[in-house]
C-alpha positions in Angstrom: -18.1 8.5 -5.2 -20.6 5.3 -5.2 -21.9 5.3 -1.7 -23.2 2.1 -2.2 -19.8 0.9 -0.5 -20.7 1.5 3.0 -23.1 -0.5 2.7 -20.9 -3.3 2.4 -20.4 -5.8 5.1 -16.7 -7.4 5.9 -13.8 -5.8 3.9 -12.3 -9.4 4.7 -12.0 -10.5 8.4 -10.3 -13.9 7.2 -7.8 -14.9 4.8 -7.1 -18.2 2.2 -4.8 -21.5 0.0 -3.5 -20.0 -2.3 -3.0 -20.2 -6.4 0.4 -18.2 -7.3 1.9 -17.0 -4.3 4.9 -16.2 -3.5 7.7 -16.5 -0.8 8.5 -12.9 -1.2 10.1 -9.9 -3.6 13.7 -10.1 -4.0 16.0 -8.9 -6.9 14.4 -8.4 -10.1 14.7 -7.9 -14.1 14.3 -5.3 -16.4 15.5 -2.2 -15.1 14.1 0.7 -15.3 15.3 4.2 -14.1 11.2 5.1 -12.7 12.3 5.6 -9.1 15.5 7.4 -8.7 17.0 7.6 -5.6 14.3 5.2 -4.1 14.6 2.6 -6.1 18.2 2.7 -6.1 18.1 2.5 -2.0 15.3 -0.2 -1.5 16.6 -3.0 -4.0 14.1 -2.2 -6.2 15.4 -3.2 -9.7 17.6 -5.1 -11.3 18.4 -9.1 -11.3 17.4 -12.1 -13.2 14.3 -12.8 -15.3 11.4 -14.6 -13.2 12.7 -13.1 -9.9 9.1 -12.2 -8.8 8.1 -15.8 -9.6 6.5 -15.3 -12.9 7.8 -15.9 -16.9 7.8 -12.4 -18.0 11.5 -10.9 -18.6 10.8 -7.6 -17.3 9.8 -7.6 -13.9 9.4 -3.9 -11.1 8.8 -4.3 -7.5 8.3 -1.2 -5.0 9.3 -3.7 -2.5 6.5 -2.2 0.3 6.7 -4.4 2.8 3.0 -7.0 3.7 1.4 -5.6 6.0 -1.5 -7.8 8.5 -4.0 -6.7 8.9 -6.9 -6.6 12.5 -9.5 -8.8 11.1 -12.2 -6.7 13.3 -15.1 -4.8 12.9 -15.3 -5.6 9.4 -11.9 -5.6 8.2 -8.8 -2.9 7.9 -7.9 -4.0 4.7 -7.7 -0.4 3.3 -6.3 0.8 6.2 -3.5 -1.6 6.1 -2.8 -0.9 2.6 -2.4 3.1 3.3 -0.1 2.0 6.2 2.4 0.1 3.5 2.3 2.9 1.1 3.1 5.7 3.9 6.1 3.3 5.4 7.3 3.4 1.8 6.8 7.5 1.8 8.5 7.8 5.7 5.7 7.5 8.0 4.4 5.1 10.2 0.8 5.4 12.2 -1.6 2.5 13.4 -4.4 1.0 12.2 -6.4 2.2 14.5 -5.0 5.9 13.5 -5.9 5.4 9.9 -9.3 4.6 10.5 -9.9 7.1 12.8 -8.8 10.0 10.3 -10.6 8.1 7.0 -13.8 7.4 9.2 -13.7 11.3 11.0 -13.6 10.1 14.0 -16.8 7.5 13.5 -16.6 4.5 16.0 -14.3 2.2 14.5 -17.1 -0.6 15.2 -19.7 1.0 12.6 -19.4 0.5 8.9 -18.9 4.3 7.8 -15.9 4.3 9.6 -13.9 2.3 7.0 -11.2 3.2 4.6 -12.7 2.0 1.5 -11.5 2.8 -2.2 -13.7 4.9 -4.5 -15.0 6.7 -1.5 -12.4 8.1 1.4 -9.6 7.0 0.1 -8.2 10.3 -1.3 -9.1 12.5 2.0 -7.9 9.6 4.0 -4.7 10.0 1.9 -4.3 13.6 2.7 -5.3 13.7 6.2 -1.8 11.5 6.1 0.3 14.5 4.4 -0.1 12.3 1.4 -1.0 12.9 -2.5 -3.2 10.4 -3.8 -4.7 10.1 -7.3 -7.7 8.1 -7.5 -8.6 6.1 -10.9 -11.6 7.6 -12.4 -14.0 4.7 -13.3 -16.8 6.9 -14.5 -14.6 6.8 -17.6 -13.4 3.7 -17.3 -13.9 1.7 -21.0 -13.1 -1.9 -19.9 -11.0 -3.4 -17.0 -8.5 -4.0 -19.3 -8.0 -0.4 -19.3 -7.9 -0.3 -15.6 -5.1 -2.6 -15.1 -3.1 -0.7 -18.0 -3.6 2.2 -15.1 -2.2 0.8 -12.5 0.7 -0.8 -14.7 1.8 2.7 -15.7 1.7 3.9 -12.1 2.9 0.9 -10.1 6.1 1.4 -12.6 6.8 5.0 -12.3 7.6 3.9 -8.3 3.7 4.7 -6.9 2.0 2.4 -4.7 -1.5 1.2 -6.0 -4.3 0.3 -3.8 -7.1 -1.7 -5.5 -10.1 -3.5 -4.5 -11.0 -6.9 -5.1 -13.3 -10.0 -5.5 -12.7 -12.9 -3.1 -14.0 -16.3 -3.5 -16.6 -16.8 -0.8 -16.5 -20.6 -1.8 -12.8 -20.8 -0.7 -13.3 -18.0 1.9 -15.9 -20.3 3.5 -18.7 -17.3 3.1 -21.5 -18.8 0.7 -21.6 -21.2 -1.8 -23.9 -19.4 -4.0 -22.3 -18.3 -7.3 -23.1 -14.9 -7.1 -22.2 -14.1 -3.4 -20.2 -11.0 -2.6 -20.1 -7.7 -3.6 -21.1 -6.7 -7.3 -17.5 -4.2 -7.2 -15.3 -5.4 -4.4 -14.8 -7.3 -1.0 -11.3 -6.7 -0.2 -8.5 -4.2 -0.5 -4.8 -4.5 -1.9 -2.0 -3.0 -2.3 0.1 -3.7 -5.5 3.7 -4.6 -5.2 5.1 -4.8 -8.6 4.4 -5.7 -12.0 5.7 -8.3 -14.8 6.0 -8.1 -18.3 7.2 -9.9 -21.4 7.0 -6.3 -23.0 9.2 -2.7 -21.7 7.9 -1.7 -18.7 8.1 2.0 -20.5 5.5 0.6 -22.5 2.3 1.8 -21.2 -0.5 -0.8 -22.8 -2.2 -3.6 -21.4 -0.9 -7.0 -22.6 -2.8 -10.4 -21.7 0.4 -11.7 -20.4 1.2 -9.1 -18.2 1.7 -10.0 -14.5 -0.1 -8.1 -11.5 1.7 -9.1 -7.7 -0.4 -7.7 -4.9 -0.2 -8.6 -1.0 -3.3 -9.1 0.2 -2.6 -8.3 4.1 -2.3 -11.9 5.5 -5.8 -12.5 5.0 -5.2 -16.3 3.3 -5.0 -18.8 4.1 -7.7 -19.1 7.2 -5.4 -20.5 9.3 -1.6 -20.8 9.8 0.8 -18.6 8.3 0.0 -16.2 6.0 0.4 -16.2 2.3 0.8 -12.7 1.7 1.8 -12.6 -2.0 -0.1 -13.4 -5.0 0.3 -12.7 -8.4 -1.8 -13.7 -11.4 -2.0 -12.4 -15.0 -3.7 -9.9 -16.5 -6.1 -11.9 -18.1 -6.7 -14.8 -15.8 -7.2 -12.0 -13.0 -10.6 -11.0 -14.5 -13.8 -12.2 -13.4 -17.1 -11.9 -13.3 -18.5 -12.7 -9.7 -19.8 -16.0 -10.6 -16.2 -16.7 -12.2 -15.0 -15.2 -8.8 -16.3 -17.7 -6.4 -15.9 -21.0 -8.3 -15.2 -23.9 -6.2 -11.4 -24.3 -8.3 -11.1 -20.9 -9.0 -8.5 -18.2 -7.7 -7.8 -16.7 -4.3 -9.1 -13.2 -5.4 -9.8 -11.7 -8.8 -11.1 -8.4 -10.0 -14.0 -7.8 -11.3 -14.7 -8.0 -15.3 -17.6 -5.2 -15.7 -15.4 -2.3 -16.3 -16.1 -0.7 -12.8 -12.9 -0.9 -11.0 -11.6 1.3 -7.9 -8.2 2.0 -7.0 -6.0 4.8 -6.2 -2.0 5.6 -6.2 -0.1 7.0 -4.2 2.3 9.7 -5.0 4.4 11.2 -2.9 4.7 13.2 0.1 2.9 16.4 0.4 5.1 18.9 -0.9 4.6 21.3 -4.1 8.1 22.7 -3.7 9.7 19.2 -4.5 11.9 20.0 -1.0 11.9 16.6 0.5 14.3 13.2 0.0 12.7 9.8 -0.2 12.6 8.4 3.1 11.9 5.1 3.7 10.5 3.3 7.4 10.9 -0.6 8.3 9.0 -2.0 11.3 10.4 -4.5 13.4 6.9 -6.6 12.7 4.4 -6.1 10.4 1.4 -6.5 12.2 0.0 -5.0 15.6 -1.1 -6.8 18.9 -3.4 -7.3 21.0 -5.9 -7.0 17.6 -8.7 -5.1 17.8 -11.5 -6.8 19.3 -14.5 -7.6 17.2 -17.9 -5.1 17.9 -15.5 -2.8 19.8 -14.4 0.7 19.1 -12.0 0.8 22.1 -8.4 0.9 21.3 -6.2 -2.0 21.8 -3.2 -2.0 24.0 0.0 -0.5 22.2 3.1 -2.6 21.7 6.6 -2.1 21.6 8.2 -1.5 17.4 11.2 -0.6 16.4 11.5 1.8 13.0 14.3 1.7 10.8 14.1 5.0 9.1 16.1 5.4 5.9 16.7 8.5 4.0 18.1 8.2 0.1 19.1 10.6 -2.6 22.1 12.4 -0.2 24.7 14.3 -1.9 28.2 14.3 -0.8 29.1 17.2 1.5 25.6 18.6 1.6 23.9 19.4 4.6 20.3 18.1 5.1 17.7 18.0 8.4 15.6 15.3 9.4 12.4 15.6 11.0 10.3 13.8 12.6 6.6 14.6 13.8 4.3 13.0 16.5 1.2 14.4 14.8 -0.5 14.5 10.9 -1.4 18.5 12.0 2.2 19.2 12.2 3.9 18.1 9.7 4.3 21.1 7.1 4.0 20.4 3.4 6.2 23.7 3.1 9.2 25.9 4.3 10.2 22.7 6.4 13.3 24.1 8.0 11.1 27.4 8.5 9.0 25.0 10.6 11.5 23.3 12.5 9.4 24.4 16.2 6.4 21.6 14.5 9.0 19.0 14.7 9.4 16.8 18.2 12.7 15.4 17.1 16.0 16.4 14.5 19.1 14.9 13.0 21.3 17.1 11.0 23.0 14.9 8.4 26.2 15.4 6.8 27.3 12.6 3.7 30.8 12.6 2.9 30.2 9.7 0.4 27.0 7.5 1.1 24.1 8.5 -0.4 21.7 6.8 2.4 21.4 7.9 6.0 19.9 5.3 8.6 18.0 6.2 11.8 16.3 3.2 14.3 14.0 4.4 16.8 12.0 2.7 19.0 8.1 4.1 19.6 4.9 2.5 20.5 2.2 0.8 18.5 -0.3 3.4 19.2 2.1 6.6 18.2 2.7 8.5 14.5 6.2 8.8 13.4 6.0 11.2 9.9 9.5 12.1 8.9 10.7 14.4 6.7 14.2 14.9 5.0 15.4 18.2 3.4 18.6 19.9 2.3 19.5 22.5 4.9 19.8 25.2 2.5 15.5 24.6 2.0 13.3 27.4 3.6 
């Protein structure tokens, strides 16, 4: 991909005020059968029109809970976002993890290390027993088209990560017009989408509403924001448009070379495994990473509320759960039991959930897997 972006310098190490935020994802309208099981277990459709703060009368979150990010050595941003969509796949691992495994092992201090969309976003993805498909913007006709890409996959249940412009005016970086990056300064992961149209419809519509969370990188100080959402066509930009002293928070950029990537499931050809779901007691880590550093912080205490969806009544299923990427088989699970360093055997006699809380440090991978126990 465009090795231009490791050239970059800070993927955001700040944050913002903030245009259309919002206090969070609840309930919302329009629903759609895209997620199955997992949408049924998290919440994720249903309700009243406007439930995601916007006007539009359709309205899908993936509920994937914000995520903050360390602010260091020039920003996790991407790998922040990976961490939300593998919680929303069953897995937890740090920030410091995720770089390590998109940056192969790099000093976590040096620039190449990064997780950075349109360039290691896919191996980072299946380093993490992940399957990722990455938008291709070498055929990429406007950004219109782009944001009718990740419409379609936000709304068949995938998390998007995207990159974005911020506005260096309000981010207190230049006050030249065309400061910044030429594709991207900062990294995303899309929570939902809003439209006035089906969300079965595929096409881009001007009106159509994009909700990201940005990682708790605005506003500079205080509490963080977290959720934005803008239209479709108010959200473009060109960089000059970006950083205008009234303009938005973040924007994307207007010249038809956009990066972003989904998400899309587990590894696992054989369609063996359940959705499983992981909450975190908090959403961020501390101590941060310190600035110019590539020593790992001190780990912290989390709780992880594992949730697995989709069980059938009187059906046996086994639940794994791995200390390690290496070990976690994308195959013949039950065959590979001995790679697992914990299991539940799970019985339903009517719920289809299961719920598992756990307590592990910061610094430790959780990956857990759910499978009938009639799987190989």
């Amino acid at each position: 991909m465009d090795d231009r972006r490791l050239n970059r310098g800070d993927l955001l190490r700040r944050g913002a005020a903030g245009a259309m935020g919002l206090a969070g994802l609840g309930m919302l309208s329009g629903k759609v059968d895209v997620a199955g099981a997992r949408a049924a277990s998290q919440g994720a459709v249903g309700g009243s029109p406007g439930a995601m703060g916007s006007d539009t009368l359709h309205d899908f979150s993936n509920n994937l809970p914000a995520r903050l990010q360390w602010q260091a050595n020039y920003g996790y941003c991407g790998e922040a976002s990976m961490i939300a969509a593998g919680l929303y796949y069953g897995q937890y691992a740090s920030q410091y993890d995720v770089r390590a495994l998109a940056g192969k092992g790099a000093l976590q201090n040096l620039k190449p290390s990064q997780l950075l969309v349109g360039t290691n976003d896919v191996y980072a993805a299946t380093q993490m027993r992940l399957n990722a498909v990455e938008f291709n913007n070498d055929t990429e006709e406007n950004t219109s088209s782009f944001l009718a890409w990740v419409k379609q996959n936000v709304v068949k249940g995938y998390p998007v990560v995207i990159g974005t412009f911020l506005n260096e005016y309000l981010f207190q970086e230049s006050d030249v017009a065309s400061a910044g990056d030429p594709d991207y300064d900062h990294i995303v992961i899309v929570t939902g989408i809003g439209s006035n149209h089906a969300l079965t419809d595929p096409t881009y519509y001007p009106d159509d509403t994009i909700y990201f969370s940005d990682n708790g990188c605005w506003p500079l100080s205080g509490t963080p924001q977290y959720s934005f959402a803008y239209s479709f066509a108010s959200f473009q930009k060109d960089r000059a448009q970006a950083n205008a002293h009234n303009g938005l928070v973040y924007s994307l950029s207007n010249s038809g070379s956009n990066y972003g990537v989904a998400i899309t499931g587990v590894a696992d050809p054989n369609h063996d495994t359940l959705p499983v779901w992981v909450n975190t007691s908090v959403n961020y880590e501390k101590p941060e990473m310190k600035d110019g550093t590539a020593t790992r912080p001190k780990p912290m205490s989390l709780t992880l509320t594992v949730t697995v969806s989709g069980l059938q009544p009187g059906v046996k299923y086994q639940l794994y759960r791995y200390a390690s990427f290496d070990s976690v088989p994308v195959s013949r699970f039950n065959a590979n039991a001995g790679n697992a360093t914990m299991r539940w055997t799970i019985q339903s006699n009517s719920a289809s959930q299961h719920t598992v809380t756990e307590q592990i440090m910061s610094n430790k991978i959780a990956v857990y897997r759910a499978v009938p126990a009639s799987a190989g």
